[in-house]
N, C-alpha and C positions, 0 to 999 in steps of 0.2 A: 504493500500500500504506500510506504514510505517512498518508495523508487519510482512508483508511476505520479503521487504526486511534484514530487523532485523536478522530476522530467516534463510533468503539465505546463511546472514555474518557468522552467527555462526554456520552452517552447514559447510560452506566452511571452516572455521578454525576447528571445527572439525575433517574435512578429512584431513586437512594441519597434525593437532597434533597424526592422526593416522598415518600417513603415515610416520612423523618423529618418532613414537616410535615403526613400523615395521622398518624401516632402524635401528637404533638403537639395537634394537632387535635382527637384520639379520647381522649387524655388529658385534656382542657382540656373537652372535654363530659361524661366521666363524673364527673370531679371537679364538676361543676356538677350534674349529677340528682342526684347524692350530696348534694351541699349542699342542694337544693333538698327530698330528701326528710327529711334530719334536719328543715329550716327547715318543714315542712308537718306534721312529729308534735311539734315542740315547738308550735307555734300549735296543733294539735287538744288537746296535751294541757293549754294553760292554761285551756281549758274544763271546768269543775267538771263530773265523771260525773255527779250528785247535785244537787238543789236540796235546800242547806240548810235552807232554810225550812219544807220539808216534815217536816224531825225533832219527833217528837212533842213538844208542852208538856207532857202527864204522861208520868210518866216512873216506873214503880211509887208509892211516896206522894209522890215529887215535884212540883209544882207549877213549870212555869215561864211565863214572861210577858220579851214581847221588852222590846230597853232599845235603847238610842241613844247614841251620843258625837258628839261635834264631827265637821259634817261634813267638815272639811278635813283633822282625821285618816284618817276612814271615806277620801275621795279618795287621799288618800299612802298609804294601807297597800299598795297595788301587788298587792291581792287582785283576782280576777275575781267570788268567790261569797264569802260569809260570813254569819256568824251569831255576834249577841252579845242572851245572855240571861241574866236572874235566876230562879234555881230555891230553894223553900222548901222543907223537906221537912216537911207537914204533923204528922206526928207530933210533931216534937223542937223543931220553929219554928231549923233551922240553914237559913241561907238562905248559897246560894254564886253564883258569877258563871263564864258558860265564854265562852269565844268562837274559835270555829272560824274560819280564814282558808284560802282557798286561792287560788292563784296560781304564777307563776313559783321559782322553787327560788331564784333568785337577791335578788327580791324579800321571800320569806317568811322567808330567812335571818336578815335581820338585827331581824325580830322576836323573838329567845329573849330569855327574861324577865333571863338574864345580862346583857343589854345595856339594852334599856330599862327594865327598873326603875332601877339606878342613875343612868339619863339622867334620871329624873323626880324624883330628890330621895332614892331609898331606898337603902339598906343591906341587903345578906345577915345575917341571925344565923345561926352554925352552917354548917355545912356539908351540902350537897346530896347527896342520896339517891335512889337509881335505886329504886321500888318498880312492881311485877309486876297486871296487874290480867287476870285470865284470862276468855276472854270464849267462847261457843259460837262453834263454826265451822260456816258452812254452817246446814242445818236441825238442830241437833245440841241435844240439852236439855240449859237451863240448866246452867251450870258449879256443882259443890256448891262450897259451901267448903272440903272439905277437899280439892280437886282444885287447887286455886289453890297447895297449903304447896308448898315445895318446889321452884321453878321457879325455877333460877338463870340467872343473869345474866353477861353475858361482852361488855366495851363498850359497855351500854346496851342490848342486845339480847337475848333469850333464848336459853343457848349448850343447856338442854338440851333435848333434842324433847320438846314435851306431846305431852298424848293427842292420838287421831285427834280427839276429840271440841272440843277446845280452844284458844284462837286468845292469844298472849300478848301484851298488851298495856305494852310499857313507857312508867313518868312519871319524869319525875325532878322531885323534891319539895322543896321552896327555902321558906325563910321569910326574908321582908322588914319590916323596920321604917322606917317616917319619921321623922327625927329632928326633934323640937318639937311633935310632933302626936300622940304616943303613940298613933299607929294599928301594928297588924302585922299581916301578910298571910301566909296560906300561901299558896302556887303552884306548882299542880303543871302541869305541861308537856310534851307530846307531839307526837310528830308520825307521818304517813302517807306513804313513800315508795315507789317500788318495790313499790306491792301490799302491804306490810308496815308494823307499827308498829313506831318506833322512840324511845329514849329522848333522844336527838339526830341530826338530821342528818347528823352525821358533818362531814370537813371541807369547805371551800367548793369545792376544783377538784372533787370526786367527785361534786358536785349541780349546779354552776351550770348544767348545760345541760338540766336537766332539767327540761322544760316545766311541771310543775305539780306540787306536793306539799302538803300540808294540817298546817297548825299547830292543836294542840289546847290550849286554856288553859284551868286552873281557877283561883276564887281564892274563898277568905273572909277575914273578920275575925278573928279569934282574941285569948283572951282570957289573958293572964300564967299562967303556969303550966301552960296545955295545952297536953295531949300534940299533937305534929305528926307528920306524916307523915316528916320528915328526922329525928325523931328514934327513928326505926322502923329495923331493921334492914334492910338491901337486899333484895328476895325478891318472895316472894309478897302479894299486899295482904290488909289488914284489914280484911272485911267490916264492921266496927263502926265503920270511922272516916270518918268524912262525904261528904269528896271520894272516896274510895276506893269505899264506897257505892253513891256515885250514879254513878261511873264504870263498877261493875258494872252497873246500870239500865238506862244510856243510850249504851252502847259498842254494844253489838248494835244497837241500830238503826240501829248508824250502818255497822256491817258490813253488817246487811240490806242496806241500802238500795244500798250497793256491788256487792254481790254480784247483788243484780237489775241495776244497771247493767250490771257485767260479762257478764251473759247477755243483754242485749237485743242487737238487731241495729246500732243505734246510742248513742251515750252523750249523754246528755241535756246540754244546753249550760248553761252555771253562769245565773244570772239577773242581770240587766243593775244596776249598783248606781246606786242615785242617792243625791242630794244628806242623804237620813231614814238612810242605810245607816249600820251598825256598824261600826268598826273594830277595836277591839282592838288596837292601838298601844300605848296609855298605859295604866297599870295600873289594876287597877279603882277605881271613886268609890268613897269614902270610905259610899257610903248604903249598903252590903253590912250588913244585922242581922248582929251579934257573935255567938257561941254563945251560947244562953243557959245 
């Protein structure tokens, strides 16, 4: 009796020790296809939906023509696709500079103009302003301007609902000077995260795992005494003021071209950067024409 109970205990323990080192086991592989599938949608998504390359050079009377920087910044910026151009707008002769990056969220981060302008020798004037640039959604016609007044703002983002027809676009609007060189720069700044535009990122643990998100930069010259965008109330933008502008112009195409990605059956792979490629790291050359 003794021996068959003996033998019940240590059969039952046993089963007990198989059974914790199936769970064990079956714990230790789902945690791994879990890992495996975040680790397979952050790699699909550091491929650009989009080739940059393909956004149009004209742009309403815009004019643009590609540009270039050093290619060991173009290497370090930790973009997979980008695009850095100079746009003129033939009427007024304001020539501005943009440069789209896209890559890893952890990467693109530590491009906001907060950090690298200063790294490069410039100074803030004033204080930075969230402003509002409403763009069509979808197949939706053009936004009026007086569709654009009105659209508040709630941490960089827009807290009220636009129309069905309207898609809101936040920049936040920074002016920099170089001290000795009496150059000053506006810069205005966005980004694309989460399907959405945003005024900032937001903070670093809520994005770093996020396989890809797209930085948007603008920048001109500017000349003592004009008006800037930071020195615009918070809101809706001013069709009349340059970068603002041309951000109406050339924002929808850059949704188009999203929005066709998002319906096709695959998303088109960013295009491979070499050695000619843009970066947009360091803020823009000095050869940007002033207002006239």
């Amino acid at each position: 009796m003794t021996n068959r109970f003996g033998t019940g205990l240590a059969t039952a323990r046993g089963v007990r020790l198989a059974l914790v080192v199936v769970l064990l086991l079956g714990s230790g592989a789902w945690r791994w296809i879990k890992a495996r599938q975040v680790e397979d949608r952050v790699q699909a998504e550091r491929l650009c939906p989009i080739r940059l390359a393909d956004l149009p050079l004209q742009v309403g009377n815009w004019t643009g023509r590609d540009a270039q920087l050093d290619p060991i910044i173009s290497r370090n910026s930790g973009a997979t696709d980008q695009l850095y151009r100079r746009y003129v707008d033939e009427r007024t002769g304001v020539e501005l500079e943009i440069v789209i990056l896209y890559g890893p969220a952890r990467e693109m981060y530590a491009h906001d103009p907060q950090f690298c302008y200063p790294l490069a020798g410039y100074q803030p004037v004033g204080r930075s302003t969230v402003r509002v640039v409403a763009i069509p959604a979808g197949d939706a016609d053009p936004v009026s301007a007086p569709s654009r007044v009105g659209i508040a703002l709630e941490a960089g983002r827009a807290s009220a609902t636009p129309p069905a027809n309207v898609l809101a676009a936040p920049f936040t609007a920074s002016v920099y000077t170089r001290v000795g060189r009496g150059e000053t720069q506006e810069v205005y700044c966005g980004w694309r995260l989460r399907g959405e535009f945003a005024a900032s990122p937001g903070m670093y643990k809520t994005v770093e795992r996020l396989g890809g998100m797209f930085k948007i930069q603008l920048a001109r010259l500017i000349r003592p005494g004009e008006l800037t965008g930071n020195q615009l109330p918070s809101g809706a933008a001013d069709p009349g003021h340059p970068i603002e502008q041309f951000l109406g112009e050339f924002l929808p195409h850059l949704q188009r071209a999203l929005d066709q990605a998002g319906s096709s059956p695959r998303p088109r792979s960013g295009s491979a950067l070499s050695s000619s490629s843009p970066a947009g790291l360091a803020p823009p050359a000095a050869s940007v024409s002033p207002t006239p």
